[in-house]
N, CA, C and O of each residue as an XYZ file, in Angstrom:
360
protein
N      28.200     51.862     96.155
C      27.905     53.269     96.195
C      29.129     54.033     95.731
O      30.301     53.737     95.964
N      28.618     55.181     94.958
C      30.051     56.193     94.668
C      30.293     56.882     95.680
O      29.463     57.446     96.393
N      32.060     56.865     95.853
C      32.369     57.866     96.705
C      31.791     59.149     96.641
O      31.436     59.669     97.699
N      31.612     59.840     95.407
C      31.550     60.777     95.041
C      30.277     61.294     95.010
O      30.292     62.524     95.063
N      29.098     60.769     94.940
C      28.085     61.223     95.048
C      26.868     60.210     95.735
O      25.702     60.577     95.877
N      27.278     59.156     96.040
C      26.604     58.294     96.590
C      25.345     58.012     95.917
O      24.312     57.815     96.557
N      25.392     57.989     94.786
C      24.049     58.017     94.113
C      24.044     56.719     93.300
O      22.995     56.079     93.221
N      25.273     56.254     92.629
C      25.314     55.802     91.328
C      25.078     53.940     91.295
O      24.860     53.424     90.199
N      25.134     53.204     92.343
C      24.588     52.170     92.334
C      23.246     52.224     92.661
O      22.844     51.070     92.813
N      22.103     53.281     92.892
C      20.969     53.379     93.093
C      20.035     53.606     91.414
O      18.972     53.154     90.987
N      21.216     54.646     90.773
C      20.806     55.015     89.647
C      21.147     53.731     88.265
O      20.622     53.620     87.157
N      22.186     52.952     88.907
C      22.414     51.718     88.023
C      21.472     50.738     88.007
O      20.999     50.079     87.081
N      21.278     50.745     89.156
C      20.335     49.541     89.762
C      18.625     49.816     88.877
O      17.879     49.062     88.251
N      18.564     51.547     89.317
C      16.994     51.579     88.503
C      17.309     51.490     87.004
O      16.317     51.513     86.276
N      18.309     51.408     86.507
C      18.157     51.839     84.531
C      18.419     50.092     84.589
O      18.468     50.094     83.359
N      18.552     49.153     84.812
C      19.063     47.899     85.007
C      17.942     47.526     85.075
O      17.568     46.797     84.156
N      17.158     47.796     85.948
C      15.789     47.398     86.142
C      14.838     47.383     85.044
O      14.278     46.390     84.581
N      14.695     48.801     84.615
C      14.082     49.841     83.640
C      14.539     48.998     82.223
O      13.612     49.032     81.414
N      15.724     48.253     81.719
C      16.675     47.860     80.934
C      15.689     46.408     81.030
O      14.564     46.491     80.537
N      15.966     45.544     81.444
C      15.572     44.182     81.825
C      14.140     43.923     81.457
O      13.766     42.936     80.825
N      13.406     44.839     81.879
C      11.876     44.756     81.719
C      10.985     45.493     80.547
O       9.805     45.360     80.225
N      11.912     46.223     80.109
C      11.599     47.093     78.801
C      11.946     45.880     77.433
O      11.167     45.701     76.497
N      13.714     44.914     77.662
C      13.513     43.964     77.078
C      12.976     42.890     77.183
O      12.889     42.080     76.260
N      12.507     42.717     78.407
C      11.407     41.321     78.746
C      10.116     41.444     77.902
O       9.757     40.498     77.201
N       9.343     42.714     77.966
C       8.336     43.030     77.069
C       8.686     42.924     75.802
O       7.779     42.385     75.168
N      10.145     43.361     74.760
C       9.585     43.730     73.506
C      10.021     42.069     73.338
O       9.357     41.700     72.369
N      10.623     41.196     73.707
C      11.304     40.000     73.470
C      10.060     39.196     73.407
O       9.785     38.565     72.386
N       9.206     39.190     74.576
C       8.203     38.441     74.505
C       6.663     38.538     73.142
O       5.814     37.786     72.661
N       7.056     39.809     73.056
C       6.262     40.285     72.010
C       6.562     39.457     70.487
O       5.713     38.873     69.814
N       7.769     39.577     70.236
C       8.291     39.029     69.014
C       9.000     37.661     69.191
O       9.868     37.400     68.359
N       8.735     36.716     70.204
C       9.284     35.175     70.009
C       8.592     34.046     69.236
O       7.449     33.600     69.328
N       9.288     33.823     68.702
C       8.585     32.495     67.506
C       9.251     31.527     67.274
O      10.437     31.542     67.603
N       8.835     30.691     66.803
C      10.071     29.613     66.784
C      11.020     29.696     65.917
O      11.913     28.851     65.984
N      11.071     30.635     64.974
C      12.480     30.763     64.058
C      13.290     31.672     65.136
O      14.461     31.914     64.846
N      12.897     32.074     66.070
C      14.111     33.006     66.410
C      14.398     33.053     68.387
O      14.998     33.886     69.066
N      13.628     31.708     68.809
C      13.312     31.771     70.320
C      14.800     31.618     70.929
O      15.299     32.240     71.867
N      15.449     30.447     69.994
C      16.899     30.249     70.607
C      18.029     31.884     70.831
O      18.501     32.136     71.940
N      18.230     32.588     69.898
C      18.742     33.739     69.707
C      18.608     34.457     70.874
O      19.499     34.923     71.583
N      16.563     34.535     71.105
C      16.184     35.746     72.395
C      16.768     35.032     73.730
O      17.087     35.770     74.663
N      16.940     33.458     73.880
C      17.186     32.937     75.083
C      18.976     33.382     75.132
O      19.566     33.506     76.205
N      19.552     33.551     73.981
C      20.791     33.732     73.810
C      20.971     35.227     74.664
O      21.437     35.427     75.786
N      20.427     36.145     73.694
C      20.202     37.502     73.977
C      19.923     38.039     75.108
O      20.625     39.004     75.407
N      19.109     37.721     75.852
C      18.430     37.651     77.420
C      19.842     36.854     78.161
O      20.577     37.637     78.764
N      20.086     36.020     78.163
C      21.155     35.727     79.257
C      22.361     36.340     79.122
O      23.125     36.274     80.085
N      22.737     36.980     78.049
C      23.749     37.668     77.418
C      23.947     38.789     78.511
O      24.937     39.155     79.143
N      22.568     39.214     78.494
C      22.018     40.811     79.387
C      21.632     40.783     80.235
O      20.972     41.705     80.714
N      22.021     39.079     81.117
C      21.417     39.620     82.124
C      19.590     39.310     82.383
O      19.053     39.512     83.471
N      19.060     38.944     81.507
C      17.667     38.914     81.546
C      17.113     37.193     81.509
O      16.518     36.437     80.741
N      17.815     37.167     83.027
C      17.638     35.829     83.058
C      16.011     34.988     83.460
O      16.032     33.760     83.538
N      14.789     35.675     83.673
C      13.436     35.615     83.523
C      12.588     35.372     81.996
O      11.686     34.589     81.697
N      13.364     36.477     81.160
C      13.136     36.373     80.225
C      13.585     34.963     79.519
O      12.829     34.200     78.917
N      15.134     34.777     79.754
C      15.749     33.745     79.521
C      15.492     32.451     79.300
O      15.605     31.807     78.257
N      14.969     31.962     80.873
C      13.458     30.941     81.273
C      12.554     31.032     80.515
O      11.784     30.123     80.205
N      12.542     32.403     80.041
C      10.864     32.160     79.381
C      11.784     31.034     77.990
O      11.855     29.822     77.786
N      12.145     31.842     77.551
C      12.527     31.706     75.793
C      12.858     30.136     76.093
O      12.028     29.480     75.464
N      13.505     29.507     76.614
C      13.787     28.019     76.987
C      12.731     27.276     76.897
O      12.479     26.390     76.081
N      11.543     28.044     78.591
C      10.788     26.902     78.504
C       9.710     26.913     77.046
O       9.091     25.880     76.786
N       9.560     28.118     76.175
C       9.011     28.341     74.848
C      10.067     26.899     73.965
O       9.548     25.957     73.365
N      11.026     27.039     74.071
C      11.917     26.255     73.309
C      11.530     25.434     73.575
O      10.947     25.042     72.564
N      11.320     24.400     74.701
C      11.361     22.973     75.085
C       9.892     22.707     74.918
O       9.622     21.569     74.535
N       8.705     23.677     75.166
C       7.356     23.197     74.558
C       7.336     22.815     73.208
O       6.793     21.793     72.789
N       8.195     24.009     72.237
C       7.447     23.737     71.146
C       9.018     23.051     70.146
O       9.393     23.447     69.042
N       9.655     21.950     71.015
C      10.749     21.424     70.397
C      10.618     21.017     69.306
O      11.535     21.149     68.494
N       9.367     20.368     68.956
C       9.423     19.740     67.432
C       9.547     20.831     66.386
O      10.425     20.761     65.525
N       8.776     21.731     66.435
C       8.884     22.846     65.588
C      10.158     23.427     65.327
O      10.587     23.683     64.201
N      11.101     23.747     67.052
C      11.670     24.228     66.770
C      13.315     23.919     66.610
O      14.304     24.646     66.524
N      13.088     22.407     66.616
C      14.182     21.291     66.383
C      14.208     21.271     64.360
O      14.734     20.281     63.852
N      13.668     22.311     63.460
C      13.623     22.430     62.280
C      14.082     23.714     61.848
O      14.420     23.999     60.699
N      14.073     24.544     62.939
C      14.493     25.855     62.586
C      15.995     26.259     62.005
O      16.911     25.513     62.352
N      16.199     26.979     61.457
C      18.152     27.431     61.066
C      18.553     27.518     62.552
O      19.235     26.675     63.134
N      17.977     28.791     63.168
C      18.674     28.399     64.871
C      18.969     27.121     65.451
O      19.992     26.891     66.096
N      18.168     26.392     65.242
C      18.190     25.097     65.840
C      19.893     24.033     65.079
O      20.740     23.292     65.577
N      19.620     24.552     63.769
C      20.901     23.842     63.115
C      22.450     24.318     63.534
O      23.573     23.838     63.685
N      21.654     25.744     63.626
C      23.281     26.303     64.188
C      23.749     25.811     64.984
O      24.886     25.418     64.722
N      23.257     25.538     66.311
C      23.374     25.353     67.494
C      25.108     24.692     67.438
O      25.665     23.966     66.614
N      25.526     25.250     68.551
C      27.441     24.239     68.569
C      26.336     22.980     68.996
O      25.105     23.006     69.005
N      27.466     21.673     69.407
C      26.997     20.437     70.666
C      26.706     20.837     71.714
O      25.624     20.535     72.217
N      27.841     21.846     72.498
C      27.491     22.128     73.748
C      26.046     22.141     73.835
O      25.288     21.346     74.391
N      25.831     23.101     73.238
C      24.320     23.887     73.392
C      23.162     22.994     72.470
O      22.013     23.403     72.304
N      23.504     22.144     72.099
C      21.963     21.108     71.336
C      22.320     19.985     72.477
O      21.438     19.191     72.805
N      23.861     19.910     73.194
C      23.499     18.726     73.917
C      22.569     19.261     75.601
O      22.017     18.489     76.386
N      22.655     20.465     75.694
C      21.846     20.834     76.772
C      20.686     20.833     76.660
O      19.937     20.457     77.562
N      20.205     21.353     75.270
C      18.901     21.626     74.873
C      18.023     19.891     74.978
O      16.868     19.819     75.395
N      18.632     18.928     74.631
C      18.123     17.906     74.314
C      18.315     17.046     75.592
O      17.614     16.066     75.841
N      19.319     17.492     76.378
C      18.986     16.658     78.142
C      18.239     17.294     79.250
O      17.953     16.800     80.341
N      17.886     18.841     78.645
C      16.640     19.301     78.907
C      15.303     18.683     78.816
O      14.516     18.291     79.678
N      15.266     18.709     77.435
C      14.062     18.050     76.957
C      13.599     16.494     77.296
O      12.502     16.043     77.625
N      14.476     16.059     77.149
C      14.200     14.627     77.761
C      14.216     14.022     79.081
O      13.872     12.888     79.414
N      14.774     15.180     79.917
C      14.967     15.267     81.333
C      13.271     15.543     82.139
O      12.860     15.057     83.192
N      12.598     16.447     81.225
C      11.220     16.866     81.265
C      10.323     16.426     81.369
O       9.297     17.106     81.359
């Protein structure tokens, strides 16, 4: 809470909220497999760790597809070796 007006972790908390779910909708709207890795990027980046889950478990359904994508090539190790002890963990 602010000293000063006692308002401002109430008012953070709702635009955070308001923030999270405004990008949960448009993210889910536009995920495909050329670009699912990015939104799972994007979403945990912000915080939008629901969304996050989503874009993953989208990733790990449709791995074959999206084990062809440029995202997919980019990937460092870290992050293809998670993706793939995910998947096989499954």
């Amino acid at each position: 809470m602010d000293s000063k007006t006692g308002y401002s972790c109430i008012v953070y908390t709702y635009v955070d909220a308001i923030h999270n779910v405004g990008l949960m909708l448009l993210m889910q709207r536009i995920c495909c497999v050329g670009n699912c890795i990015g939104i799972a990027d994007f979403s945990y980046a912000h915080g939008c760790l629901d969304l996050y889950q989503q874009a993953r478990d989208f990733i790990y359904y449709n791995f074959a597809e999206v084990s062809k994508s440029d995202e997919f090539l980019q990937l460092s190790q870290s992050q293809l070796l998670q993706v793939v002890l995910h998947f096989y963990a499954t």
